[in-house]
C-alpha positions as CSV (number, residue, x, y, z in Angstrom):
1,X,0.0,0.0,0.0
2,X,1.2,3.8,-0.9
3,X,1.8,6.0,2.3
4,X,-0.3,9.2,0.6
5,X,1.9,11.6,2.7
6,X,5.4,10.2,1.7
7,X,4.9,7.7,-1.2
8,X,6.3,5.1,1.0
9,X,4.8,1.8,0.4
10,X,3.8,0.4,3.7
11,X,1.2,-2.3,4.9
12,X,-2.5,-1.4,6.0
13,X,-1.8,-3.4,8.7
14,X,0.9,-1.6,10.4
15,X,-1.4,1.3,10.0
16,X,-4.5,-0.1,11.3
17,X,-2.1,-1.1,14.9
18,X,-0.8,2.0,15.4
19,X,-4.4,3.9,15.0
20,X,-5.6,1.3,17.6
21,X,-2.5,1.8,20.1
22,X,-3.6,5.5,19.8
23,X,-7.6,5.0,20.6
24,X,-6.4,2.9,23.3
25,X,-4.6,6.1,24.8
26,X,-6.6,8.6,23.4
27,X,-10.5,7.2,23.1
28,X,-11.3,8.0,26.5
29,X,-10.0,11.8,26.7
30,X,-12.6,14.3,27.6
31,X,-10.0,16.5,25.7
32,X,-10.2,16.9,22.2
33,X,-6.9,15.4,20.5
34,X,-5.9,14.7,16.8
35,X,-3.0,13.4,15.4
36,X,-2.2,14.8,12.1
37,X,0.4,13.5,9.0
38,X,3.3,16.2,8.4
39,X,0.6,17.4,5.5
40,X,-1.5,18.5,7.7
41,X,-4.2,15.3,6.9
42,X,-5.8,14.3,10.2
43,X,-4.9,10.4,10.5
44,X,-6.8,10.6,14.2
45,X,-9.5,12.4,16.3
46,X,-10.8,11.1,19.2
47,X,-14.4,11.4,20.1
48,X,-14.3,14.4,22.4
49,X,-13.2,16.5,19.3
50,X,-15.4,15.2,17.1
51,X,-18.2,16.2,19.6
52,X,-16.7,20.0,20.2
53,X,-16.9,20.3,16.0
54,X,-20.0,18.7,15.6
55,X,-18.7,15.6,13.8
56,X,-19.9,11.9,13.5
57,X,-17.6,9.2,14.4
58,X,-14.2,9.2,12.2
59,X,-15.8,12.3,10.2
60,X,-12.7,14.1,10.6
61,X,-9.9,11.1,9.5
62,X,-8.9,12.6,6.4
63,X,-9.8,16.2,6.4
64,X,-6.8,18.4,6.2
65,X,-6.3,20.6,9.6
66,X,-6.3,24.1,7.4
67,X,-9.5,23.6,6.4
68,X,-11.4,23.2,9.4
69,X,-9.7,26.9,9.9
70,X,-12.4,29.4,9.7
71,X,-11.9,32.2,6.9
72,X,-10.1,32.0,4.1
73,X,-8.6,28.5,5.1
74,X,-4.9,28.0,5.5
75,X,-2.9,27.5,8.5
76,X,-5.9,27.7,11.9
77,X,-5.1,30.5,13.9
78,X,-6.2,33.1,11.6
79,X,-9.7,34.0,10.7
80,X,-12.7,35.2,13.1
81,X,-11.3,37.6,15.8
82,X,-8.4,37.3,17.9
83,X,-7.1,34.5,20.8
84,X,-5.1,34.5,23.5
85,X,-1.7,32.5,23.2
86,X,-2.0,28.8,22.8
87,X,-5.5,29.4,21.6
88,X,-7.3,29.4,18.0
89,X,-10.6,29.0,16.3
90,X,-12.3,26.2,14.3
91,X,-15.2,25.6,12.2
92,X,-18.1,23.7,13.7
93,X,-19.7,21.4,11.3
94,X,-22.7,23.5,11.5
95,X,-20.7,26.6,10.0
96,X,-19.5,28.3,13.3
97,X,-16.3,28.7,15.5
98,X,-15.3,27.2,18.7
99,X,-12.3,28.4,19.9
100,X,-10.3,25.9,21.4
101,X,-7.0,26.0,23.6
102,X,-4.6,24.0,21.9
103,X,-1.0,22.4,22.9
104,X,1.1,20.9,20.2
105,X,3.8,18.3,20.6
106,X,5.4,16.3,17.4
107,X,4.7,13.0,17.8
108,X,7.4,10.2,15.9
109,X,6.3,7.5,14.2
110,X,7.9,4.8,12.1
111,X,10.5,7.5,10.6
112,X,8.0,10.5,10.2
113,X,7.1,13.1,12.7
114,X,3.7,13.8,13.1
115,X,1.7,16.5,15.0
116,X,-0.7,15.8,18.9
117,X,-2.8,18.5,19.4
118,X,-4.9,18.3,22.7
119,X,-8.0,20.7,22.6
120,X,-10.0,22.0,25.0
121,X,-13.1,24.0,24.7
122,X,-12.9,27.7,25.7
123,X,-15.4,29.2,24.1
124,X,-18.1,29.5,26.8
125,X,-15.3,31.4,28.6
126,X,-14.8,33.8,25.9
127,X,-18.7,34.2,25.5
128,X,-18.9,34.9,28.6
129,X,-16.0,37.8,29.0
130,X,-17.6,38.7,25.5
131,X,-20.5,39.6,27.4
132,X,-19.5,40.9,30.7
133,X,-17.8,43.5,28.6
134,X,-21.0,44.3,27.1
135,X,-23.3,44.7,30.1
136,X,-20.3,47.0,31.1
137,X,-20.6,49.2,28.0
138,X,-24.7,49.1,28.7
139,X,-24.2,50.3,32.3
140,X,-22.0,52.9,31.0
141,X,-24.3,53.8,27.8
142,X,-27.4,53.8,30.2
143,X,-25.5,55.8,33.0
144,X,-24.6,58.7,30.5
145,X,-27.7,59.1,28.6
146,X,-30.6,58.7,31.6
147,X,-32.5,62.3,31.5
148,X,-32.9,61.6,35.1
149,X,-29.9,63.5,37.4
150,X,-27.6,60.6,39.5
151,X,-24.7,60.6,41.5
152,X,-22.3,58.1,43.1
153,X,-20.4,58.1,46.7
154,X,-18.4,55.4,47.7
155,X,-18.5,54.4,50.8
156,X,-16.4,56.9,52.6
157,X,-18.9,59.6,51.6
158,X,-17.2,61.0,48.6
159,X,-18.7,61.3,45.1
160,X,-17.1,59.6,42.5
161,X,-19.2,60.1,39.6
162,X,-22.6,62.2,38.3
163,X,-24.3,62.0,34.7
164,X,-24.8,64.6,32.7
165,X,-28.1,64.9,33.0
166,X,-27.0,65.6,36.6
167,X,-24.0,68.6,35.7
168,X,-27.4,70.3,33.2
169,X,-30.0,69.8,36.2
170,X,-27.5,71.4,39.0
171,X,-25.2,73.5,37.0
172,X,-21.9,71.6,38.9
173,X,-19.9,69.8,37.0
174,X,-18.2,66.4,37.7
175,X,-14.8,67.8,38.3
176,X,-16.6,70.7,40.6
177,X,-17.5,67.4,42.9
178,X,-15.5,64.4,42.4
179,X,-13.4,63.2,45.5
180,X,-15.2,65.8,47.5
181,X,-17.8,64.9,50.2
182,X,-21.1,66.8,50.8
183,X,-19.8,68.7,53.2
184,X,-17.2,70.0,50.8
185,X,-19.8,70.9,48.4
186,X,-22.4,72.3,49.8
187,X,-21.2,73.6,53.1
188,X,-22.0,72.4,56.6
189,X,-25.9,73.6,57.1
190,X,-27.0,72.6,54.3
191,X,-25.3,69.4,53.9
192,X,-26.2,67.9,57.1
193,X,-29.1,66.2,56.7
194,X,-27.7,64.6,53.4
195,X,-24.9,63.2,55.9
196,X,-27.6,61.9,58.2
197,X,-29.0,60.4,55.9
198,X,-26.1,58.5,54.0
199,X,-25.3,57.0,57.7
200,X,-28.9,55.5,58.4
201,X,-28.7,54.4,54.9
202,X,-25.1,52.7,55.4
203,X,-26.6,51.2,58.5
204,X,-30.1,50.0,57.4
205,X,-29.5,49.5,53.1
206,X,-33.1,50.0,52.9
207,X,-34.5,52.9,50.2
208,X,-34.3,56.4,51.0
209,X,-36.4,59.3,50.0
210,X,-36.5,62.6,51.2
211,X,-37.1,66.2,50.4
212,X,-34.0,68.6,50.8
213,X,-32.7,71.3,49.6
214,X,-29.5,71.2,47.4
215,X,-27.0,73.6,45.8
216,X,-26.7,75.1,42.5
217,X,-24.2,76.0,40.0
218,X,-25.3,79.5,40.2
219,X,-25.2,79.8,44.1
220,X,-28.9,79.1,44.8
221,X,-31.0,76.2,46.2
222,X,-33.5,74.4,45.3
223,X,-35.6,71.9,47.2
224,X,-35.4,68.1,45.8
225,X,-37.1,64.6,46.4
226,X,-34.1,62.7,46.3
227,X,-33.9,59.0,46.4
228,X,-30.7,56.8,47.5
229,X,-29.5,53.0,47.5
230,X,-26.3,51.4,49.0
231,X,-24.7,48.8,46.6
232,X,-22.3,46.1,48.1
233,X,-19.0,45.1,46.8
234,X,-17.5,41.2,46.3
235,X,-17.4,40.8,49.8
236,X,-20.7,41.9,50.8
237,X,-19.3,45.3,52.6
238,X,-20.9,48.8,51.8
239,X,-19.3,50.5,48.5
240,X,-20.9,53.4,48.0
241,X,-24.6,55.1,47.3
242,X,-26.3,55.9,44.7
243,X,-28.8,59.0,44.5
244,X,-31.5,60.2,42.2
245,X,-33.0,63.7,41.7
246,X,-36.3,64.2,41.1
247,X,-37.1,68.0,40.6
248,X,-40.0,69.3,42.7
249,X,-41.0,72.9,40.7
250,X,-43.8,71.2,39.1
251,X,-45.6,70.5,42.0
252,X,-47.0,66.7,42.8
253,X,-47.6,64.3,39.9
254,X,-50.9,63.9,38.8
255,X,-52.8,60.1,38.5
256,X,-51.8,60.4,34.6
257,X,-48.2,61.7,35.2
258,X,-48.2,58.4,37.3
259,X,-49.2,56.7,35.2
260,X,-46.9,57.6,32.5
261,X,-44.1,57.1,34.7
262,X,-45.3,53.4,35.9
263,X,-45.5,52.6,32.1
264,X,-42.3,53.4,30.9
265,X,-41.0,52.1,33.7
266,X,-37.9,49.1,33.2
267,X,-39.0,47.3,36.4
268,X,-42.5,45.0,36.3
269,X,-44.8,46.5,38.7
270,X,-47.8,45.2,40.6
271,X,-50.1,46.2,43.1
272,X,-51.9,43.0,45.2
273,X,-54.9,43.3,47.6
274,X,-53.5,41.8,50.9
275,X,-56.9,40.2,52.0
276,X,-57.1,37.4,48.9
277,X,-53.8,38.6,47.1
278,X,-55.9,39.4,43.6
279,X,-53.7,41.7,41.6
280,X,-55.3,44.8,41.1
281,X,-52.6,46.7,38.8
282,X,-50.1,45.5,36.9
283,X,-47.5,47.6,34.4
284,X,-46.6,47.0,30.6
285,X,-43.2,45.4,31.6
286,X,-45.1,43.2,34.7
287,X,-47.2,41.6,31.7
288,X,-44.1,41.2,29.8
289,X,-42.3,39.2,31.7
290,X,-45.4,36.8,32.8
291,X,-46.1,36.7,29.1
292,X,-50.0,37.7,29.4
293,X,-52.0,40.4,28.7
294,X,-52.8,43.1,31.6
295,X,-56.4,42.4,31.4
296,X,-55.6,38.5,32.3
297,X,-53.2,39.5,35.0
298,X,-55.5,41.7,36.7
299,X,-57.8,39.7,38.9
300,X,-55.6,36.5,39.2
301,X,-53.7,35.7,42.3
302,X,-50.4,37.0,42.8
303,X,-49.4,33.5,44.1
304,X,-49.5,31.7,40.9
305,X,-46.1,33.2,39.6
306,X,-44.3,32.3,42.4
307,X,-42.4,28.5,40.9
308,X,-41.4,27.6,44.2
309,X,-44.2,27.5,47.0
310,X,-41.2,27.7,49.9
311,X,-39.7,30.5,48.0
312,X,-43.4,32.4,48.2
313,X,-43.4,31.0,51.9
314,X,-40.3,33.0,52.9
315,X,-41.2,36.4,51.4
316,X,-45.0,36.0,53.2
317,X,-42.8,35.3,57.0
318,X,-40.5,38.2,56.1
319,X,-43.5,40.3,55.2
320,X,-45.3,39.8,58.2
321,X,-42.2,40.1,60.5
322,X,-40.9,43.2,58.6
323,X,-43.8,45.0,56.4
324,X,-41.2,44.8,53.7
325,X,-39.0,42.7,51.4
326,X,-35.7,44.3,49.8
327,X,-34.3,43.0,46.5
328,X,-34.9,39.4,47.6
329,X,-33.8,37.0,44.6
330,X,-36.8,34.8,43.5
331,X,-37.9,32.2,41.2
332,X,-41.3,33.6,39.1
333,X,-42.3,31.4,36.4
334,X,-43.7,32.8,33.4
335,X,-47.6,31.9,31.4
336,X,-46.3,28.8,29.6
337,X,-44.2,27.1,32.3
338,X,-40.9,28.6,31.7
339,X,-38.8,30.5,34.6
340,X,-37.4,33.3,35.5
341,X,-34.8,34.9,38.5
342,X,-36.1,38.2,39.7
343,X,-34.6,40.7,42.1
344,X,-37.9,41.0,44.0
345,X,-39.3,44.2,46.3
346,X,-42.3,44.2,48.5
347,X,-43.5,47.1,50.9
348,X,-46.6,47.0,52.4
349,X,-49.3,50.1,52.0
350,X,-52.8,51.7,52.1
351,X,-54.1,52.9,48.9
352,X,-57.9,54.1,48.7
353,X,-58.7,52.5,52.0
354,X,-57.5,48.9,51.0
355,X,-54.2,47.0,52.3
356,X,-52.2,46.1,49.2
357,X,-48.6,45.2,48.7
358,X,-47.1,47.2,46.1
359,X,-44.1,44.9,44.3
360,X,-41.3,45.8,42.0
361,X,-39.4,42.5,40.5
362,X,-35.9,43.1,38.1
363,X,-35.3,40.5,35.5
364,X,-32.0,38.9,37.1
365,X,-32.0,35.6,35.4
366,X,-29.0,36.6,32.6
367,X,-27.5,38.4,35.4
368,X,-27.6,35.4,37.8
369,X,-26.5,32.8,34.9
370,X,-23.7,34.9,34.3
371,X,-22.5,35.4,37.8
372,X,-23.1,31.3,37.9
373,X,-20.4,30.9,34.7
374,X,-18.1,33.8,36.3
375,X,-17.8,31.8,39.7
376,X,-16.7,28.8,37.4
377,X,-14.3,31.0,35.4
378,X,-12.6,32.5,38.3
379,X,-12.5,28.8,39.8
380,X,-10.4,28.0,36.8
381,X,-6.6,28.8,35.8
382,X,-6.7,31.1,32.9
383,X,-3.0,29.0,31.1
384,X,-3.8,25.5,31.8
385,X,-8.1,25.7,32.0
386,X,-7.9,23.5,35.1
387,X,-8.8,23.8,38.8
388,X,-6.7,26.9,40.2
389,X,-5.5,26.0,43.8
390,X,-8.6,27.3,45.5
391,X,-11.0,25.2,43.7
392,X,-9.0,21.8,44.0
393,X,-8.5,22.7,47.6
394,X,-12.2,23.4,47.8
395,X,-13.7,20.4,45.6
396,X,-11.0,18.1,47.3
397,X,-11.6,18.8,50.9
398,X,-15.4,17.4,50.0
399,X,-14.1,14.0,48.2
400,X,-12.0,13.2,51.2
401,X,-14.9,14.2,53.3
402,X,-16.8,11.3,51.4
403,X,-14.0,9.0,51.4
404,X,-13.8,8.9,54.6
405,X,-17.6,8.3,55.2
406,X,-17.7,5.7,53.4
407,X,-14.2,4.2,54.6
408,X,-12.8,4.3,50.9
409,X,-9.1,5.0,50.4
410,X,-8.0,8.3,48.6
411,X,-4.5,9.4,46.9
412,X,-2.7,12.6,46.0
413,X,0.3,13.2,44.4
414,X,2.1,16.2,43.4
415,X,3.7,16.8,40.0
416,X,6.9,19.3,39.4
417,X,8.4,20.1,36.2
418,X,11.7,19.9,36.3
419,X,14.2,22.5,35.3
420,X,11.4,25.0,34.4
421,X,13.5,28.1,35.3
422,X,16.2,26.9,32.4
423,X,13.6,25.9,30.2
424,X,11.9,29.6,30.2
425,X,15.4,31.2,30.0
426,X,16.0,29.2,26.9
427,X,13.5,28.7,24.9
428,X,11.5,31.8,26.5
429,X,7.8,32.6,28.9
430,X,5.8,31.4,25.5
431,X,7.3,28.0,25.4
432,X,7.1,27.6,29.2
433,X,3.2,28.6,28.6
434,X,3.3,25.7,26.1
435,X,4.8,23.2,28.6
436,X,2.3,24.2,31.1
437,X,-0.8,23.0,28.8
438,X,0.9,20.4,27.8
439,X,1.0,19.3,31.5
440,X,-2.7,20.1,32.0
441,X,-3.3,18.1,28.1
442,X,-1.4,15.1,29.3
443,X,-2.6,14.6,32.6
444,X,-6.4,15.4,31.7
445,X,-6.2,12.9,28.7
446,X,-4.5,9.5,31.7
447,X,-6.7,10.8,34.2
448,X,-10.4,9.2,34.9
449,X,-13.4,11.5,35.0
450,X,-13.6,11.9,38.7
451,X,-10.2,12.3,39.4
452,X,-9.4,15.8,40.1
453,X,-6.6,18.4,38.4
454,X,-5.4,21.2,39.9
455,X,-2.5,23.8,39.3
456,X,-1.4,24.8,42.7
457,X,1.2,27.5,41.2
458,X,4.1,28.0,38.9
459,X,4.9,25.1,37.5
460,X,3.5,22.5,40.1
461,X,0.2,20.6,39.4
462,X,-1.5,18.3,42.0
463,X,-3.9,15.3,41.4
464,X,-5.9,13.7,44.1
465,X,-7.4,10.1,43.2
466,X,-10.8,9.2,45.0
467,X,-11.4,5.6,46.0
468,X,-7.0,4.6,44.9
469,X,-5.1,3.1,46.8
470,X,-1.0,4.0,47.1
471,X,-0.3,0.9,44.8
472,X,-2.7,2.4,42.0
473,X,-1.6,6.2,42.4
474,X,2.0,5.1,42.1
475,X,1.4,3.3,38.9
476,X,-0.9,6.2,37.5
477,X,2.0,8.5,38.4
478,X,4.4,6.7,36.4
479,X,1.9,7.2,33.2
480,X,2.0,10.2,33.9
481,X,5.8,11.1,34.1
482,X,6.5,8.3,30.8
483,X,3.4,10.3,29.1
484,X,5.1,13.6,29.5
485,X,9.0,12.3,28.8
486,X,8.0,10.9,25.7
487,X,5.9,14.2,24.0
488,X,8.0,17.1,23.2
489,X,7.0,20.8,22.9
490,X,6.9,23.0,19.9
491,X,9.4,25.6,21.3
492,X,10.5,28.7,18.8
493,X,13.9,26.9,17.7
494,X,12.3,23.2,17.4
495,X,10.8,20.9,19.9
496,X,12.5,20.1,22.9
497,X,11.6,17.8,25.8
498,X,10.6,17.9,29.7
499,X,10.7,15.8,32.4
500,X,8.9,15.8,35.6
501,X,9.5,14.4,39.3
502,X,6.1,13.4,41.3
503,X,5.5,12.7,45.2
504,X,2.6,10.2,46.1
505,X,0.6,9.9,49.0
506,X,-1.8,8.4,50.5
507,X,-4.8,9.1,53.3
508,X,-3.9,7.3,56.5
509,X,-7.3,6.8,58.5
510,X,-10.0,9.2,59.6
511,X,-8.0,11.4,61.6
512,X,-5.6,12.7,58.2
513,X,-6.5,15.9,56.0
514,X,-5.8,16.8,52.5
515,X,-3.3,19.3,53.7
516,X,-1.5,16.7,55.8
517,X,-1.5,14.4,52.6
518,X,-0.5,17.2,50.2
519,X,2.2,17.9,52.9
520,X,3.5,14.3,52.8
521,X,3.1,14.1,48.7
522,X,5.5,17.4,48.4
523,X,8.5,15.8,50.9
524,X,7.9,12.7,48.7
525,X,8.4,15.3,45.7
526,X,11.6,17.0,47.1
527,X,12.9,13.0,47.3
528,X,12.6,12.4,43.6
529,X,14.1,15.7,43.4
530,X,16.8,15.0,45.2
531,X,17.1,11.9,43.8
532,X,18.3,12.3,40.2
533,X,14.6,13.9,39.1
534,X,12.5,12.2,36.5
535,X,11.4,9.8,38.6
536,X,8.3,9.1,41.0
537,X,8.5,8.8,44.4
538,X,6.1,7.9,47.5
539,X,6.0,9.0,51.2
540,X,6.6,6.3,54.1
541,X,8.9,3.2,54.1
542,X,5.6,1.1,53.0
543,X,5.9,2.5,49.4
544,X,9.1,2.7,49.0
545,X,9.8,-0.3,46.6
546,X,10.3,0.5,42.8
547,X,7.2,1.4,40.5
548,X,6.6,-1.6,38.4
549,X,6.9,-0.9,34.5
550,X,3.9,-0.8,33.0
């Protein structure tokens, strides 16, 4: 038979072994890999990739790499927008991009060199960052052009930012304020009930509204409704206030003024009768988000919307212990079944005689999906895509928990390139990013789906193994450190090679914790170190005895 790439003549047997010795390795990956000829001809793809690009089985033996490269073909990398290092885009079956991160090692074979590539799918995270960046733009875009004055404080009392609706309304402009507190501005008569104010509000974070008087570019005052809000930061504490004018020349708004406001309003509103909670009102963006017309919503019960009755349960106890609920996150479903998150405000009142509750709920449900993906992205390391050290130590600490219950065995052991400091000085950061993924590729594609991955720093990864024994995390070990010997890096003067050392260890009996293991594992490390490197090596006298080749 005629080898296509080389015109060798070869047998279709010899072939047909070496693409089973790679399903053997590669079949059970959950990360994409191909092997491709020096061409560029994929010889092998293992089923992961064919599921990130949409292919059946062995659909993609055959194609040539550059044209699963979106745009104008060629050598993938180029085409739609622009990765990060180590990553590129390419084409879905279906016509679009997933944008992979990629590590590339030549692979030799019976006198030819051909090309790994492990994949891994980043696309949700650039999605994702995609989007954050936009809601940022739309906060900013919204900020700017609202016709309604606002200001910012942070939590020290200081403003830190107005619109310019705010700089037409007052006649102060943002540099006239910024970094100076109401005292500052307005002088200390007149700015101390604004300062009373901002410190119940800092103590209670409920909604504020008052009338005051405040100052003008011109030197006069004028007297405002104002209305303010505290907003949190990561950790929970106070970060500032935000205030609204409302001018008050005009006098009260009439019922159709209210009206007009409720209807162009952003937030759904509703207005329940507290004795058989019948909704009585309901605003344009309330029957939105239910998905029914106004004239259907009015007269049904306020309970039905609720999709969880405990949920519904919880905001009932807190109004009856507090007359009020404050941006209280909430499942609502919507007419045809489908749900929906909601930041959700109740406040008890009197209108025309009758009790009613009067209640304000915010579409959160893209928000609150992507705060969900964000917690997963910063759980991950942005090189390698694995568990960063807090999310191994986190997920971990609950797998030994389990072991431990159930009286099953567990196994760590902690991997250390070796060298790395030469290999960045010589072949430079951008290879040593390269032998990094390739760390991640090679350990993800020998390690079962439970097992966990984590990259604890620098260059040192650790891998704890629920339900092995020492006997079986030694001999995975060695996989690992042969697996990594024997598949170079693509560095920028040719591929070069790297070797690792690896500590194992093993739980010893209820009373041990993962940081008592992972303790034990690294002296077992600094052994192998010490003795000679590239080698595995396992804490206590019991486990001393040589790995057995596999």
């Amino acid at each position: 038979m005629l080898n296509p790439i080389d015109g060798r003549v070869e047998s279709a047997g010899s072939r047909e072994r070496e693409m089973e010795s790679w399903r053997s390795v590669f079949d059970a990956s959950p990360a994409g890999v191909c092997i491709a000829a020096p061409g560029g001809t994929i010889l092998y793809a293992n089923p992961a990739l064919h599921d990130l690009l949409g292919y059946p089985a062995q659909g993609l033996r055959g194609l040539a790499m550059g044209l699963l490269a979106p745009g104008t073909g060629g050598e993938a990398g180029q085409g739609e927008g622009v990765g990060r290092p180590g990553e590129r885009p390419l084409l879905h079956r279906d016509g679009g991009v997933v944008w992979l991160s990629e590590a590339v090692s030549p692979l030799p074979a019976r006198g030819e060199v051909l090309t790994l590539r492990i994949l891994t799918d980043v696309s949700g995270y650039r999605r994702t960052a995609a989007e954050q960046r936009d809601q940022f733009r739309i906060k900013e875009v919204l900020f700017e052009t609202l016709p309604v004055p606002v200001f910012i404080k942070n939590g020290d009392g200081l403003f830190i930012d107005c619109n310019p609706a705010f700089e037409r309304y007052t006649g102060l402009t943002r540099d006239a304020i910024v970094r100076k507190s109401s005292l500052a501005v307005m002088g200390p008569d007149l700015a101390s009930p604004h300062v009373e104010r901002d410190r119940a509000l800092a103590a209670d974070w409920d909604l504020h509204s008052y009338e005051e008087e405040v100052p003008f570019g011109d030197g006069s005052t004028r007297r405002t409704s104002i209305t303010k809000a505290a907003f949190a930061d990561e950790s929970g504490r106070l970060a500032g206030i935000v205030g609204v004018i409302n001018d008050l020349s005009e006098g009260i708004p009439t019922e159709a003024r209210l009206q007009t406001i409720l209807e162009q309003s952003p937030i759904g509103v509703s207005v329940s009768r507290r004795s058989d909670g019948r909704i009585l009102f309901a605003n344009t963006r309330f029957a939105e988000l239910i998905g029914l017309p106004r004239e259907r919503i009015v007269g049904s019960l306020a309970r039905d919307y609720y999709r969880d009755a405990d949920q519904r349960g919880r905001v009932v106890e807190r109004l009856k212990a507090g007359g009020s609920v404050v941006n209280m996150e909430v499942e609502f479903q919507r007419a045809d079944g489908s749900p929906f998150w909601a930041l959700f405000t109740v406040n008890q009142a009197v209108v025309l005689g009758t009790p009613v509750n009067l209640a304000w709920i915010y579409d959160y449900t893209e928000r609150r999906s992507m705060e969900e993906t964000l917690r997963d992205m910063a759980s991950r390391d942005p090189l390698t895509g694995i568990h960063n050290r807090r999310a191994f130590m986190d997920l971990a600490r609950q797998q030994v928990l389990r072991a431990q219950r159930l009286d099953k065995p567990v196994s760590v052991f902690v991997l250390d390139l070796d060298h790395f400091k030469s290999i960045n000085d010589t072949h430079g950061h951008v290879a040593g990013d390269e032998a990094l993924r390739m760390v991640a590729g090679c350990c993800q594609l020998l390690l079962r789906g439970y097992d966990l991955l984590g990259r604890m720093g620098g260059e040192e990864f650790v891998v704890l193994l629920p339900g092995a024994p020492a006997e079986v995390a030694l001999r995975v070990a060695e996989r690992v450190r042969q697996q990594l010997e024997r598949t170079p890096v693509l560095g920028p003067e040719g591929p070069f090679q790297l070797t690792a050392s690896i500590g194992v260890a093993c739980m010893q009996g209820p009373e041990d914790t993962l940081d008592r293991v992972i303790h034990r594992a690294d002296q077992a490390l600094y052994r192998a170190k010490n003795g000679g490197r590239n080698r595995v090596a396992a804490d206590g006298p019991a486990l001393a005895e040589p790995v057995r080749p596999l």
